[in-house]
N, CA, C and O atoms as a printed pandas DataFrame, in Angstrom:
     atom_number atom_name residue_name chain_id  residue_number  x_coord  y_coord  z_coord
0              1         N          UNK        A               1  100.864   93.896  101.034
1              2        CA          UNK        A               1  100.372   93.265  102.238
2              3         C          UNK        A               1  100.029   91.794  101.969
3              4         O          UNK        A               1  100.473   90.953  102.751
4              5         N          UNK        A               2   99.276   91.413  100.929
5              6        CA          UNK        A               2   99.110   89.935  100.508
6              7         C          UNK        A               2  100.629   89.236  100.710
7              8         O          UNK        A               2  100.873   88.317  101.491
8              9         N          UNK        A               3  101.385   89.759  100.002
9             10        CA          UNK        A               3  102.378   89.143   99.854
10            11         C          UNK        A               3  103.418   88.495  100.855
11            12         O          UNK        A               3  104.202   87.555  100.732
12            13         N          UNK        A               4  103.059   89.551  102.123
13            14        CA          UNK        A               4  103.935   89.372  103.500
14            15         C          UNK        A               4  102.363   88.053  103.602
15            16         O          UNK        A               4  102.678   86.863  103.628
16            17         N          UNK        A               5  101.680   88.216  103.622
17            18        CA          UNK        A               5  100.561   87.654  104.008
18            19         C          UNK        A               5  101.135   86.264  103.982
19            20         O          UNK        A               5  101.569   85.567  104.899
20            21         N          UNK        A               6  101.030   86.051  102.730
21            22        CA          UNK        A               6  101.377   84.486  102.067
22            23         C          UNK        A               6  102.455   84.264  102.198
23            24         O          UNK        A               6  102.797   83.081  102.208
24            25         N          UNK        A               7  103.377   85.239  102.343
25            26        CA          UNK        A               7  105.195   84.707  103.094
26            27         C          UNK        A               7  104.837   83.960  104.620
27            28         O          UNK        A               7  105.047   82.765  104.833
28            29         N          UNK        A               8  104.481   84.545  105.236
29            30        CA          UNK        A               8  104.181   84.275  106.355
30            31         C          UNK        A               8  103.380   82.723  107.138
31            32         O          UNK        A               8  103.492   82.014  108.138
32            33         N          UNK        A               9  102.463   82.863  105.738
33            34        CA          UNK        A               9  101.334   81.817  105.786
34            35         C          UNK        A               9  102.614   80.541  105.087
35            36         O          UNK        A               9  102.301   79.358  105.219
36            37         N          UNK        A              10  103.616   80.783  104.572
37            38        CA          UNK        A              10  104.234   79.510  104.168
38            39         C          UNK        A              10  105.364   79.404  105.156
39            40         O          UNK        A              10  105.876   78.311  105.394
40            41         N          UNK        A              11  105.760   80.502  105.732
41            42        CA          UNK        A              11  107.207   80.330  106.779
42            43         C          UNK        A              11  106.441   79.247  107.824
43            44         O          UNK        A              11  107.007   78.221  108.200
44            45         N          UNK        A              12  105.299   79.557  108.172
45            46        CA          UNK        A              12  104.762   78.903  109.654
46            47         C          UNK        A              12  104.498   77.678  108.906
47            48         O          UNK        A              12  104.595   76.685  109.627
48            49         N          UNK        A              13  104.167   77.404  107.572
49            50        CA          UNK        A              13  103.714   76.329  107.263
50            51         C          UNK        A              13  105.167   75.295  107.443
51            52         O          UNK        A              13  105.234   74.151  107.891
52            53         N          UNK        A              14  106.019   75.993  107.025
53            54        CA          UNK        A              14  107.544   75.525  106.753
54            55         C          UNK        A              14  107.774   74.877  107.919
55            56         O          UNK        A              14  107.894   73.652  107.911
56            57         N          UNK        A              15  107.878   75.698  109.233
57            58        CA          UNK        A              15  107.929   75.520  110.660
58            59         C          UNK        A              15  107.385   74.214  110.952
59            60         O          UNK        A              15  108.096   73.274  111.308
60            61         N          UNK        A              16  106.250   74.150  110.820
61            62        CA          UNK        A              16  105.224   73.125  111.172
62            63         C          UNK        A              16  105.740   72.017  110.635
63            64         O          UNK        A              16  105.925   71.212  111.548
64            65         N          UNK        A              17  106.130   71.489  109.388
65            66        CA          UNK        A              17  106.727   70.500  108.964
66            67         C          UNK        A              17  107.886   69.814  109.148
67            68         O          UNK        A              17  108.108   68.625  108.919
68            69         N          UNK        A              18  109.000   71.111  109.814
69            70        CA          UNK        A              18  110.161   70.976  110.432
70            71         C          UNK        A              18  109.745   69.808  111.274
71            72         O          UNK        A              18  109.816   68.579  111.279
72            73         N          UNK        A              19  109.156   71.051  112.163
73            74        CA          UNK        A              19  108.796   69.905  113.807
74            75         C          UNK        A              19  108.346   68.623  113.353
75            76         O          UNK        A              19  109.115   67.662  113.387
76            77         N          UNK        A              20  106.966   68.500  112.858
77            78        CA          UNK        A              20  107.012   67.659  112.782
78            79         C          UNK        A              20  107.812   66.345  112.012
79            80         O          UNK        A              20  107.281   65.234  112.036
80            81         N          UNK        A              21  108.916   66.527  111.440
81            82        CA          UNK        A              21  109.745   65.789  110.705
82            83         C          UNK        A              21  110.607   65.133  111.341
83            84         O          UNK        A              21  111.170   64.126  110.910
84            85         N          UNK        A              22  110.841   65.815  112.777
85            86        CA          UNK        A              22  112.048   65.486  113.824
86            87         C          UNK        A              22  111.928   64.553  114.166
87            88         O          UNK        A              22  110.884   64.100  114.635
88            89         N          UNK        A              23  112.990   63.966  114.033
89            90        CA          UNK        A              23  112.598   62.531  115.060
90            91         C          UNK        A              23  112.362   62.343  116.569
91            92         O          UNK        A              23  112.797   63.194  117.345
92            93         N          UNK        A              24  111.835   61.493  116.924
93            94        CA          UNK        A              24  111.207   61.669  118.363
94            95         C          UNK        A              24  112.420   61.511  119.062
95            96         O          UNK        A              24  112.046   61.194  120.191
96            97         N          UNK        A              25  113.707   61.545  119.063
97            98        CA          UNK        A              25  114.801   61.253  120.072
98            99         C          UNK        A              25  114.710   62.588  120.702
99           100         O          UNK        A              25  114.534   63.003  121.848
100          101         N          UNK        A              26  114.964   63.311  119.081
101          102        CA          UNK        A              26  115.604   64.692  119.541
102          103         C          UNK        A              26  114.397   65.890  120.316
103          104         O          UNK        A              26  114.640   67.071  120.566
104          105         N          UNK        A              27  113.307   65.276  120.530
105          106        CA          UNK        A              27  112.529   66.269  121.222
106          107         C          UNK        A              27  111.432   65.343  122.155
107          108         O          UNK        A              27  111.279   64.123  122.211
108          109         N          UNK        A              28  110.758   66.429  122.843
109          110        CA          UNK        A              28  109.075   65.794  123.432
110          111         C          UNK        A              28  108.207   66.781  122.576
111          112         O          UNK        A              28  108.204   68.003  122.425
112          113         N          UNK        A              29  107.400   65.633  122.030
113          114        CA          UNK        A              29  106.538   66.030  121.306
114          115         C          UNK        A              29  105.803   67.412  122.015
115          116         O          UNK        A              29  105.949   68.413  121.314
116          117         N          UNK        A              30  105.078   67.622  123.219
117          118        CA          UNK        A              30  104.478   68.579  124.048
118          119         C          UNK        A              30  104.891   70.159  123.766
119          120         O          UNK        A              30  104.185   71.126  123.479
120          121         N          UNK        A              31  106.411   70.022  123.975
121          122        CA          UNK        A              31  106.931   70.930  123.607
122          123         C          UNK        A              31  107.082   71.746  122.299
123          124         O          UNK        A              31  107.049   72.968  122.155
124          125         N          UNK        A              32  107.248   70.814  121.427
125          126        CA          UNK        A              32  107.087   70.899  119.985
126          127         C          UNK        A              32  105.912   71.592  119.543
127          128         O          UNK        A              32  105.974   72.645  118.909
128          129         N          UNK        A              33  104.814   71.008  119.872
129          130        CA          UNK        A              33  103.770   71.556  119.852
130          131         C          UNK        A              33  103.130   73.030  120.782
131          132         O          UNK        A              33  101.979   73.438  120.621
132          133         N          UNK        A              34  103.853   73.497  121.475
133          134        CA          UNK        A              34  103.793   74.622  122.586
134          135         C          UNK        A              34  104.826   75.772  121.528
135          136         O          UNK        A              34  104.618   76.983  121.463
136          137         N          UNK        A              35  105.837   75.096  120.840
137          138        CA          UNK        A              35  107.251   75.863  120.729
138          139         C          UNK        A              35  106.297   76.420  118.365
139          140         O          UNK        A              35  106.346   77.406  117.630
140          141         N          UNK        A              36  105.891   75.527  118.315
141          142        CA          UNK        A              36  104.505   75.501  116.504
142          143         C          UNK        A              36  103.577   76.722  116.761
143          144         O          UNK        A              36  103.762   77.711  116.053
144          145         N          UNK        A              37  102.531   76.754  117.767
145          146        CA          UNK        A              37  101.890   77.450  118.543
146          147         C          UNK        A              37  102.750   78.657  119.013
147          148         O          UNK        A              37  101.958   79.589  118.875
148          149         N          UNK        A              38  103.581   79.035  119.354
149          150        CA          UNK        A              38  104.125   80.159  119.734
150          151         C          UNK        A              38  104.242   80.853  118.243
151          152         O          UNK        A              38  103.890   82.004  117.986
152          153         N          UNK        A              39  104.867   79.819  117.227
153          154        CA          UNK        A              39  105.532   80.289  115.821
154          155         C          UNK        A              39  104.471   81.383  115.210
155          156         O          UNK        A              39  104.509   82.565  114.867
156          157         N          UNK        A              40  103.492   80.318  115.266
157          158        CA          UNK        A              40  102.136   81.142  114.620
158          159         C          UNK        A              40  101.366   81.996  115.384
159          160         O          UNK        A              40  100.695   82.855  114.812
160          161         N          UNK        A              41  101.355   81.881  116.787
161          162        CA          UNK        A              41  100.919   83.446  117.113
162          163         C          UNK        A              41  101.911   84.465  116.309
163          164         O          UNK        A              41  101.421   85.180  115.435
164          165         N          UNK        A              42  103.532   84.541  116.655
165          166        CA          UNK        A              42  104.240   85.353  116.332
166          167         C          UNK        A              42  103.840   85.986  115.283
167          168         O          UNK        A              42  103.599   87.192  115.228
168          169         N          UNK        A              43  103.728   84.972  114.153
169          170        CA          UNK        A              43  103.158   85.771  112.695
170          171         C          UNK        A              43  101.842   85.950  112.370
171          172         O          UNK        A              43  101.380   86.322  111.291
172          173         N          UNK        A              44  101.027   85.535  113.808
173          174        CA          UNK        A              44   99.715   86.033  112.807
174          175         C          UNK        A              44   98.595   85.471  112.397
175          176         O          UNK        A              44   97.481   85.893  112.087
176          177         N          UNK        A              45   99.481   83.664  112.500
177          178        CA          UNK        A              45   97.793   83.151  111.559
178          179         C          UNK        A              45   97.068   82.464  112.309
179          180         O          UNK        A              45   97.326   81.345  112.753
180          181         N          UNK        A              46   95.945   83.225  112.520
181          182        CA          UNK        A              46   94.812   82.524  112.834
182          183         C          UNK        A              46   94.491   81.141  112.653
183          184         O          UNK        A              46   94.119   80.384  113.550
184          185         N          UNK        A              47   94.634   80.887  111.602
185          186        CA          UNK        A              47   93.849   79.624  110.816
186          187         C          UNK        A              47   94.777   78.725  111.563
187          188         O          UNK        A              47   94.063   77.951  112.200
188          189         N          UNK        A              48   96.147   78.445  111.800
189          190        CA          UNK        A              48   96.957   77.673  112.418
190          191         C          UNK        A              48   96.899   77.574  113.894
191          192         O          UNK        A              48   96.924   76.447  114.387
192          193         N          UNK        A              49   96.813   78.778  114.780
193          194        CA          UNK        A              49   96.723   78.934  116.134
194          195         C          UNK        A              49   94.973   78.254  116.422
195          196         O          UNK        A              49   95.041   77.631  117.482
196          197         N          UNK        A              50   93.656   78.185  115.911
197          198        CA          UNK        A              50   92.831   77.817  115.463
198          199         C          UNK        A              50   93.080   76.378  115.658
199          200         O          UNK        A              50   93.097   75.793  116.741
200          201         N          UNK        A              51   93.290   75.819  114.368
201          202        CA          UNK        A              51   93.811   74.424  114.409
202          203         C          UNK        A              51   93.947   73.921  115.054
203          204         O          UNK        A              51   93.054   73.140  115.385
204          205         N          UNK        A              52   95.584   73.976  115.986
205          206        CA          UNK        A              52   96.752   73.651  116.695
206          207         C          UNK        A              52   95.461   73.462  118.319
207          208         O          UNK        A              52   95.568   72.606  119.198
208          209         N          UNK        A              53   94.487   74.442  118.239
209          210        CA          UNK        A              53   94.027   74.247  119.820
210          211         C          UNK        A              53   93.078   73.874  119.976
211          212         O          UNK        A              53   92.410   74.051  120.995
212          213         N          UNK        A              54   92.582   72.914  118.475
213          214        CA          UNK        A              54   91.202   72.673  118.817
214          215         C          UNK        A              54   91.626   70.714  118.396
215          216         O          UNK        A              54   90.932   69.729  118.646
216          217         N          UNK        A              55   92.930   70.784  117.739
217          218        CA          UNK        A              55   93.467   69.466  117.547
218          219         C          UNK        A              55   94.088   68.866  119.098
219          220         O          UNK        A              55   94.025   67.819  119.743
220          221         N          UNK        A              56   94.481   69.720  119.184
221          222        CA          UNK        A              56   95.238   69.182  120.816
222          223         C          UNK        A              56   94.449   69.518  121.978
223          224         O          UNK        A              56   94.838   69.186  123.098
224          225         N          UNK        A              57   93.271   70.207  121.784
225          226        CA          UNK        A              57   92.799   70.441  122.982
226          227         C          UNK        A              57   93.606   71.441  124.088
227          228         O          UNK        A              57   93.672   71.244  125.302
228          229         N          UNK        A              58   94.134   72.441  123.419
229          230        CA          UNK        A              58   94.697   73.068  124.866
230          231         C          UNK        A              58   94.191   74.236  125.056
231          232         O          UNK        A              58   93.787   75.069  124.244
232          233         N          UNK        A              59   94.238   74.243  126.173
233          234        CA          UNK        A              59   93.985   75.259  127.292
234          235         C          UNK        A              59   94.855   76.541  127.068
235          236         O          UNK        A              59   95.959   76.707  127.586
236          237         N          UNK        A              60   93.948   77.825  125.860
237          238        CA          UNK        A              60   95.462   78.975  126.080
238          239         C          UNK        A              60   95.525   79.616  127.328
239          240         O          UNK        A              60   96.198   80.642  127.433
240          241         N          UNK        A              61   94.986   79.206  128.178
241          242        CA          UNK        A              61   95.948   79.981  129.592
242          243         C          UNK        A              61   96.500   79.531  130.050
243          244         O          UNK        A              61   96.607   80.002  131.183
244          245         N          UNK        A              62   97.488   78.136  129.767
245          246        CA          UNK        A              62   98.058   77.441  130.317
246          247         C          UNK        A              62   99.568   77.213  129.503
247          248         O          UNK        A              62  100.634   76.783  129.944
248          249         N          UNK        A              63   99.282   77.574  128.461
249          250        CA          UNK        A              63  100.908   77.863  127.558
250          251         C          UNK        A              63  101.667   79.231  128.079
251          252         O          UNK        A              63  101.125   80.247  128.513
252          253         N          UNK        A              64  102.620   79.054  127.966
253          254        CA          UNK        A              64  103.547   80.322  128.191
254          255         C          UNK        A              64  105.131   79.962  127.508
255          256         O          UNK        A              64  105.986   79.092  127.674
256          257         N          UNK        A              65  104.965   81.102  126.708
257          258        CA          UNK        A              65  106.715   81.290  125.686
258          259         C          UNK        A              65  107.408   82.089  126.726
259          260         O          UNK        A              65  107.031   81.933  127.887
260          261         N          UNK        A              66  108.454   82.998  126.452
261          262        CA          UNK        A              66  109.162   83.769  126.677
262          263         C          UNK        A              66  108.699   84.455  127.908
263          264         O          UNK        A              66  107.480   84.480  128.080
264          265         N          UNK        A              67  109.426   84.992  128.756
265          266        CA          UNK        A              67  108.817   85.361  130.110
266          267         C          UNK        A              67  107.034   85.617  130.677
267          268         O          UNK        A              67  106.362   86.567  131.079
268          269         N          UNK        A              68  106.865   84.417  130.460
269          270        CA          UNK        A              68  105.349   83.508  131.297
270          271         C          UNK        A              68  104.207   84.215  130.570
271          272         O          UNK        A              68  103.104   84.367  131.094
272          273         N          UNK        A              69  104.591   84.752  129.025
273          274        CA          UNK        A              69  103.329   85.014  128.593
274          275         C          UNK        A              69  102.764   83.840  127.666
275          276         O          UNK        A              69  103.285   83.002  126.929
276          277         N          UNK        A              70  101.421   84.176  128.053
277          278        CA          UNK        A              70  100.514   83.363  127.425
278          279         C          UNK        A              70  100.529   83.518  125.757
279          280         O          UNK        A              70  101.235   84.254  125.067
280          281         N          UNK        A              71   99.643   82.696  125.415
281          282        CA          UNK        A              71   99.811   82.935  123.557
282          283         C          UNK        A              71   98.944   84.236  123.641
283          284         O          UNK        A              71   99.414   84.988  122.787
284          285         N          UNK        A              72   97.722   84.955  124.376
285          286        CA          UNK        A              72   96.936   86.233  124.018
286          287         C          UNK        A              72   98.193   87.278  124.100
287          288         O          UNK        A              72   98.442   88.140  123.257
288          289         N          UNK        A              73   99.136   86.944  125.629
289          290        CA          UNK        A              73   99.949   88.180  125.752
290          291         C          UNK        A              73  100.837   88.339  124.338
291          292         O          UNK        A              73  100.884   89.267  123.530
292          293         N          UNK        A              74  101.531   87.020  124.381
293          294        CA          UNK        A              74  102.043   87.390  123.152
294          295         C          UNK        A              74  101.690   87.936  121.469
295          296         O          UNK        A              74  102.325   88.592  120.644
296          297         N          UNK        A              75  100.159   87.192  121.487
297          298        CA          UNK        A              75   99.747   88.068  120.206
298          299         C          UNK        A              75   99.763   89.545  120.285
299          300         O          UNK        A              75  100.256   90.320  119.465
300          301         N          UNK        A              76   98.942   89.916  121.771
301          302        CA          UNK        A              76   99.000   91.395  122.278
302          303         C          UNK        A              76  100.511   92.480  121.796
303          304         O          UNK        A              76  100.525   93.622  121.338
304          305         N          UNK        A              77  101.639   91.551  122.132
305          306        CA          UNK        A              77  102.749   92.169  122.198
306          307         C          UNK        A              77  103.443   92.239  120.249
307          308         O          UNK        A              77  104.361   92.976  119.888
308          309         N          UNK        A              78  102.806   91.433  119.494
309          310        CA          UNK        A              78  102.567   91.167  118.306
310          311         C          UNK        A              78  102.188   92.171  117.784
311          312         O          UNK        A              78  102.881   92.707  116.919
312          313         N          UNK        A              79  100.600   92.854  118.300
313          314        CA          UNK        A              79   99.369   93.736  117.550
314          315         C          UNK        A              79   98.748   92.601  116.824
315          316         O          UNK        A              79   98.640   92.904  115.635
316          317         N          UNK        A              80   98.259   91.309  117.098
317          318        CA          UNK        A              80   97.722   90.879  116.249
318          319         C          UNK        A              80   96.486   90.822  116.134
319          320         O          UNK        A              80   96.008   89.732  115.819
320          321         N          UNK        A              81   95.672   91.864  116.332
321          322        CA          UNK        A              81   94.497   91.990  116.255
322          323         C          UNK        A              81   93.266   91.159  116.395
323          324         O          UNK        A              81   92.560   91.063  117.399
324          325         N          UNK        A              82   93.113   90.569  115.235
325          326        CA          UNK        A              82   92.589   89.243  114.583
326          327         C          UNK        A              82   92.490   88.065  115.446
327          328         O          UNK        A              82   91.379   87.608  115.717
328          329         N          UNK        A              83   93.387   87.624  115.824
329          330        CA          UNK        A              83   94.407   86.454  116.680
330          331         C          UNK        A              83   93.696   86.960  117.979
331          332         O          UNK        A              83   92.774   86.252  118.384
332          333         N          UNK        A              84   93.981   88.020  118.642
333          334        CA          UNK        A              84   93.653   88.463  119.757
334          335         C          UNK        A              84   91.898   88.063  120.090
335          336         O          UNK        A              84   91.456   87.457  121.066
336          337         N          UNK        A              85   91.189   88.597  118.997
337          338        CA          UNK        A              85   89.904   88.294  119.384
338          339         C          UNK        A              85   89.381   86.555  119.217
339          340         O          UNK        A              85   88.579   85.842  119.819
340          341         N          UNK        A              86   89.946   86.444  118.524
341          342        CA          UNK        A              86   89.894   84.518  117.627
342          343         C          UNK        A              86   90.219   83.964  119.819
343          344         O          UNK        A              86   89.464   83.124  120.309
344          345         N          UNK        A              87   91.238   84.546  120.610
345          346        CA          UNK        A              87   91.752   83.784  121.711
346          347         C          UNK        A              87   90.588   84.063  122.410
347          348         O          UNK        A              87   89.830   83.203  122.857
348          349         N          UNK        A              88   90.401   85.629  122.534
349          350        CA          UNK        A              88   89.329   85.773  123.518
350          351         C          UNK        A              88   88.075   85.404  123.365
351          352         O          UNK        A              88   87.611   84.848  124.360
352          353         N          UNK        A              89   87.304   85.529  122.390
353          354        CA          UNK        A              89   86.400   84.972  122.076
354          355         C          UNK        A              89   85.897   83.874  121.854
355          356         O          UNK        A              89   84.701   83.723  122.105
356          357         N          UNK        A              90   86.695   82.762  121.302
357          358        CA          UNK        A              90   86.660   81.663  120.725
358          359         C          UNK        A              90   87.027   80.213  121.708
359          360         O          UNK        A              90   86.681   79.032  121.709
360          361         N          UNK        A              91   87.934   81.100  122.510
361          362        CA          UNK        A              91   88.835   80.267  123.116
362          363         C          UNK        A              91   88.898   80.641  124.680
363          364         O          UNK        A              91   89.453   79.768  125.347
364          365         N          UNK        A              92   88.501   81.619  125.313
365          366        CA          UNK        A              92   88.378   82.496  126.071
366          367         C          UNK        A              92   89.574   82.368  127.215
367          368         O          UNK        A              92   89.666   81.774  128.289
368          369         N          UNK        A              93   90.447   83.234  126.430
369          370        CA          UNK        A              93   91.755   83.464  126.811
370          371         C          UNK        A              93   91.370   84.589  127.569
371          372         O          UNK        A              93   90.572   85.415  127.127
372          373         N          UNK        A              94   92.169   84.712  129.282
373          374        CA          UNK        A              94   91.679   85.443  129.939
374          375         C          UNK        A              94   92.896   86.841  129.882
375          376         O          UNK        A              94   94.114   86.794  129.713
376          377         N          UNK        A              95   92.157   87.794  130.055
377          378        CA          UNK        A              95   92.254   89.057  129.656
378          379         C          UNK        A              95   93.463   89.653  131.232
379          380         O          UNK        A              95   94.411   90.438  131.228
380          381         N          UNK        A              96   92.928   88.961  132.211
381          382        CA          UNK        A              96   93.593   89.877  133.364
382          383         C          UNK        A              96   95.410   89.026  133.520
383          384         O          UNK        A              96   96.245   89.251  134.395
384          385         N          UNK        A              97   95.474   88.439  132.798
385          386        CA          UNK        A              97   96.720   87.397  133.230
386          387         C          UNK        A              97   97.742   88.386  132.844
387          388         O          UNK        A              97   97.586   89.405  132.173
388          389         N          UNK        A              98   99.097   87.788  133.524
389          390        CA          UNK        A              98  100.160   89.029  133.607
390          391         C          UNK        A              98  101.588   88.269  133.326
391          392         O          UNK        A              98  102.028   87.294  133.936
392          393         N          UNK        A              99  102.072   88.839  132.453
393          394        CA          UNK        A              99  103.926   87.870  132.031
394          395         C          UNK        A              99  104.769   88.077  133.106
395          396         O          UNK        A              99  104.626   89.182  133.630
396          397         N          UNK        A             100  105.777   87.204  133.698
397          398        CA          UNK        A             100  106.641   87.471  134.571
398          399         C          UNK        A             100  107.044   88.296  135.315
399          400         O          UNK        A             100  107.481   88.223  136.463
400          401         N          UNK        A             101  106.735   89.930  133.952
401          402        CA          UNK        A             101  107.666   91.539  134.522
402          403         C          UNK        A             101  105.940   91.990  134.890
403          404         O          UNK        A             101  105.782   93.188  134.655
404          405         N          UNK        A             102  105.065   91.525  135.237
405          406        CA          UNK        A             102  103.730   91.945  135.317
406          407         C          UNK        A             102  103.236   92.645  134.451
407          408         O          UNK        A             102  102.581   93.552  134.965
408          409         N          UNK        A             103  103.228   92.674  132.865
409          410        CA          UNK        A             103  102.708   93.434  132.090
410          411         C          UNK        A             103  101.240   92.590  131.602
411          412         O          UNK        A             103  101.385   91.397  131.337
412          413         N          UNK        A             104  100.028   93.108  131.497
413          414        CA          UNK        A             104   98.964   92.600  130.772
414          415         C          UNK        A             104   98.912   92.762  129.642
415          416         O          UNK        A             104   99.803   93.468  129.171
416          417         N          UNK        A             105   97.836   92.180  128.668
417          418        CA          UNK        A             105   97.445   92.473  127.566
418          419         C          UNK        A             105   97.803   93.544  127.221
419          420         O          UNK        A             105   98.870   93.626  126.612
420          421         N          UNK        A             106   96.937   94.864  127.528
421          422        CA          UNK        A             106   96.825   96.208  126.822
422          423         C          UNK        A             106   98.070   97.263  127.266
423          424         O          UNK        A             106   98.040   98.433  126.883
424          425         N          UNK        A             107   99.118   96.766  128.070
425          426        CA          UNK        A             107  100.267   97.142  128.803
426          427         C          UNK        A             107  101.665   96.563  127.544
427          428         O          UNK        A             107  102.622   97.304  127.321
428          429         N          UNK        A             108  101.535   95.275  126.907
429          430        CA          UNK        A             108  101.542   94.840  126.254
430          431         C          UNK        A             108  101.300   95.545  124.708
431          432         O          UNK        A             108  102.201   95.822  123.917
432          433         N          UNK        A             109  100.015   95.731  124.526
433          434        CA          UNK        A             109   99.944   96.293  123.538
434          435         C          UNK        A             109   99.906   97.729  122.962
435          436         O          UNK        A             109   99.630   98.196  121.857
436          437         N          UNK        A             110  100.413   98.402  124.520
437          438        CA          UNK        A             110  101.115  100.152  124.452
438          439         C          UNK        A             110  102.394   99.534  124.127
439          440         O          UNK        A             110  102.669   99.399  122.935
440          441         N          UNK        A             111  103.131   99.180  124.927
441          442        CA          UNK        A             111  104.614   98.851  124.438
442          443         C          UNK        A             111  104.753   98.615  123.138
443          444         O          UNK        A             111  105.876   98.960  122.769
444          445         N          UNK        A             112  103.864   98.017  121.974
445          446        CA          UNK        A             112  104.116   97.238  120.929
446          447         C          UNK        A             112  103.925   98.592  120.116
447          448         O          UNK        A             112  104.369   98.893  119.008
448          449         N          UNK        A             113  103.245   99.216  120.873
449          450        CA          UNK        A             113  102.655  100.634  119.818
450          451         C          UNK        A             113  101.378   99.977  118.632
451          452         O          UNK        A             113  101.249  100.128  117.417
452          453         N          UNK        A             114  100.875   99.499  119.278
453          454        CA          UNK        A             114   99.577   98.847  118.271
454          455         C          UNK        A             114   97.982   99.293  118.845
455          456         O          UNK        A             114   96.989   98.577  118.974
456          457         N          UNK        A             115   98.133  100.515  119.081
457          458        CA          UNK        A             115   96.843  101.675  118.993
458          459         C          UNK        A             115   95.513  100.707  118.411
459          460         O          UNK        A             115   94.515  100.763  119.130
460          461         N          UNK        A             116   95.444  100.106  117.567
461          462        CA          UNK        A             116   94.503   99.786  116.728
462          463         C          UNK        A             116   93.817   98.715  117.792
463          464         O          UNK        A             116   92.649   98.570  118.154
464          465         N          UNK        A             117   95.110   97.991  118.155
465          466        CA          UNK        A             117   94.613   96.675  119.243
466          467         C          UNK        A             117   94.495   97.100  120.676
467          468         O          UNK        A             117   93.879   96.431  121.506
468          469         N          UNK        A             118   94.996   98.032  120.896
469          470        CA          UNK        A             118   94.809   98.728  122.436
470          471         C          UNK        A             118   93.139   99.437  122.463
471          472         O          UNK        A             118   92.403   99.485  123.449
472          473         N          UNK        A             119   92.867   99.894  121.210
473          474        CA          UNK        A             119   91.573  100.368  120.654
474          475         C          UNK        A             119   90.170   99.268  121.547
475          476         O          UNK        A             119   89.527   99.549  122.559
476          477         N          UNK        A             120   90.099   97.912  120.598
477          478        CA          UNK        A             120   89.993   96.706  120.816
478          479         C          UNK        A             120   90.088   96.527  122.143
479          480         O          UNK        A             120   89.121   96.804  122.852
480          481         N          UNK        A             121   90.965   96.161  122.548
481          482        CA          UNK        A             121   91.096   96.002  123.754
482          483         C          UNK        A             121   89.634   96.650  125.101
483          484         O          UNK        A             121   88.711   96.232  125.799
484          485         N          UNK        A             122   90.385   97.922  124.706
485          486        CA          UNK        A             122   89.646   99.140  125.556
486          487         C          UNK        A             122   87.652   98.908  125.139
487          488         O          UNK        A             122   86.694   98.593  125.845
488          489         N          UNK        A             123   87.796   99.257  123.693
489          490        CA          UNK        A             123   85.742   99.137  123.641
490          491         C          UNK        A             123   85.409   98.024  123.549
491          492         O          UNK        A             123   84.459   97.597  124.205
492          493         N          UNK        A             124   86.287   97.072  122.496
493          494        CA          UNK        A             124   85.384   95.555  122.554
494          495         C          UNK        A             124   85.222   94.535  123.656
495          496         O          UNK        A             124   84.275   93.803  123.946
496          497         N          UNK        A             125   86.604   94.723  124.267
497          498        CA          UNK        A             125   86.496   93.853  125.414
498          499         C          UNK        A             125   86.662   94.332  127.275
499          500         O          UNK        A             125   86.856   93.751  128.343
500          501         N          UNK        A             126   86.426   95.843  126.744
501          502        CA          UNK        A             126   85.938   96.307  127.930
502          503         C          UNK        A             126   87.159   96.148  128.662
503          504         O          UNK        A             126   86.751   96.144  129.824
504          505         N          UNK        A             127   88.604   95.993  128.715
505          506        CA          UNK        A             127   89.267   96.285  129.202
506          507         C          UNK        A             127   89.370   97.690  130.336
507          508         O          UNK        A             127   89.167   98.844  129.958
508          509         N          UNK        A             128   89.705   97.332  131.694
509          510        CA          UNK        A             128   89.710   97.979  132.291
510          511         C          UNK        A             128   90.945   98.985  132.755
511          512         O          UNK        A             128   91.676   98.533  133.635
512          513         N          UNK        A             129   91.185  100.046  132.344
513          514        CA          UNK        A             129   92.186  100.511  132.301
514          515         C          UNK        A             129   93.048  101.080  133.435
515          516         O          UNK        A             129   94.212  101.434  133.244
516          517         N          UNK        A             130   92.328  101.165  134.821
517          518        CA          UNK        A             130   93.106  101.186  136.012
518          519         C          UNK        A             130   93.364  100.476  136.442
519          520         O          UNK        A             130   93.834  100.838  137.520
520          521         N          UNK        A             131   93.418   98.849  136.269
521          522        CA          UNK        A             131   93.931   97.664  136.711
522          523         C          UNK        A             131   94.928   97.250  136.138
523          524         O          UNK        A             131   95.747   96.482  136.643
524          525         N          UNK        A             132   94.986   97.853  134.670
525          526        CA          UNK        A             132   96.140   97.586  133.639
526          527         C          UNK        A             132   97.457   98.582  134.920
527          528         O          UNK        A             132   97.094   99.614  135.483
528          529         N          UNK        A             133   98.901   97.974  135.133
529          530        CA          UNK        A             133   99.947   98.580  135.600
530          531         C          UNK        A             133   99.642   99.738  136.385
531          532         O          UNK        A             133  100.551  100.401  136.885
């Protein structure tokens, strides 16, 4: 598990340097930074998704990757546990928001099969489960 750990912790690091290496023709910076932020929810790290939103100031209910989910939905759809509470808590990523096909958070995190974070979901943050789909 360390080991995916620290793979992971250097792929996003890798990522991050890409982007930023590009020259400004070939992109808008905004994006770049929306497209870094997606990278590292995907895998996981806190410490970067952290960073990334307290350097730029953004608003996570206002990003959206892949069909209009937010960075929580997508950690949700992840299982990223960790990440998940770091948004809601920290950052207070709202819980009722819904991706394109209307799936929420914990709708989200049945599909992913991540029990542990649907867990979470349900006692820590009081997720309400007849509003979910």
């Amino acid at each position: 598990k360390d080991y995916f750990i620290t793979l992971t912790r250097h792929l996003t690091d890798f990522v991050i340097e890409v982007v930023d290496e590009r020259d400004e023709t070939d992109h808008n910076g905004e994006d770049d930074y929306n497209d870094t932020l997606m990278q590292a929810i995907c895998v996981g790290d806190v410490d970067i998704v952290r960073n990334r939103i307290k350097e730029l100031h953004i608003d996570v209910n206002t990003i959206q990757g892949n069909q209009g989910r937010t960075l929580l939905l997508e950690a949700c759809l992840k299982g990223h546990t960790e990440l998940v509470r770091e948004l809601v808590n920290e950052h207070r990523a709202d819980l009722i928001v819904k991706d394109d096909d209307g799936n929420d958070a914990l709708m989200l995190a049945v599909l992913g099969g991540h029990k542990d974070l649907v867990r979470v979901l349900i006692k820590e943050f009081h997720f309400n489960v007849n509003t979910s789909r």
